[in-house]
N, C-alpha and C positions, 0 to 999 in steps of 0.2 A: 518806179523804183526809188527815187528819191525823196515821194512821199513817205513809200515807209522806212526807207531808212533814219527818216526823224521821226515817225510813227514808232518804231520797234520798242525803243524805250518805254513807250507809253502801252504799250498791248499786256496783257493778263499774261502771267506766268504760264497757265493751262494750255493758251492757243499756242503760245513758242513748240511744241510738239508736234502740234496738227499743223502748223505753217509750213509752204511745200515754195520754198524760193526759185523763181523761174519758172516756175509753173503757168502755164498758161490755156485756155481752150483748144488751141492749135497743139496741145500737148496730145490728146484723144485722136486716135484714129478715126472716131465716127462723133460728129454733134446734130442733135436733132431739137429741132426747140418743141416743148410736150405743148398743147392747151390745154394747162390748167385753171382753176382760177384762182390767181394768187398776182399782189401788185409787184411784182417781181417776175423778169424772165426764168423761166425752169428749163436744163437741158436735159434730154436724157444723154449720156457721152458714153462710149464704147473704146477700148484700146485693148485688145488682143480678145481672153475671155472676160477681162474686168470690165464690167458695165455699171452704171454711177448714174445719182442725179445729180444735178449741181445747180446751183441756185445765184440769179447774180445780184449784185446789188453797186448800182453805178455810184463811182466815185464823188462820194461829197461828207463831210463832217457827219450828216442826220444820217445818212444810208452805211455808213462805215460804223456808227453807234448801232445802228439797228442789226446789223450782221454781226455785230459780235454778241450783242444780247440774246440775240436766237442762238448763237452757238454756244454762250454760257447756257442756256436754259437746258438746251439739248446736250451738252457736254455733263453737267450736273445729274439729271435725270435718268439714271441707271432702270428702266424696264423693259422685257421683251418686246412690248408692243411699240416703244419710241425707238427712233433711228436713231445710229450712230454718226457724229461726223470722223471722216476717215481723210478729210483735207480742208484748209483752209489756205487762198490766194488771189493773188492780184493776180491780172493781165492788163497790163503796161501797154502793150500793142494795139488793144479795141479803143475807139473813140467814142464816144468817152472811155477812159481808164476805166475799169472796174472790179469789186475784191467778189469772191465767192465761196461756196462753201458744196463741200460734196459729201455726199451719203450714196448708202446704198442702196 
């Protein structure tokens, strides 16, 4: 939390929307980890009938750049066929810390 709290300043106007404060995995009633291939852990997460992939990226300067560049890309890119981000967050609780991003 107190990364971002000297992060926030510096975050894209765009993600302040999508950013979900407190938000954490232990938020989801159900986390499953997918195997996909991708260098990044993928979850599929469940909480009521909402069901979400989320995507993590462990805390460090290059993986905090890189999580927001995918989500400017995908934020930018308005087509049927590309997914929506519907959250962008930290979890403060896992170790390592990590930020991640959810789609549907």
């Amino acid at each position: 939390p107190e990364v971002m709290r000297e992060m926030r300043a510096g975050l894209p106007e765009w993600v302040l929307h999508l950013w979900r404060e407190g938000h954490t995995l232990a938020s989801y009633s159900r986390v499953e980890t997918l195997n996909v291939a991708s260098r990044n852990v993928v979850y599929k997460v469940e909480d009521g009938e909402h069901v979400a992939v989320v995507k993590e990226y462990p805390l460090a300067s290059a993986s905090l750049g890189t999580c927001l560049k995918e989500a400017g890309i995908l934020h930018r890119l308005r087509h049927p066929h590309i997914v929506e981000i519907q959250a962008i967050f930290e979890d403060s609780e896992k170790q390592p810390p990590c930020f991640y991003i959810e789609m549907p």
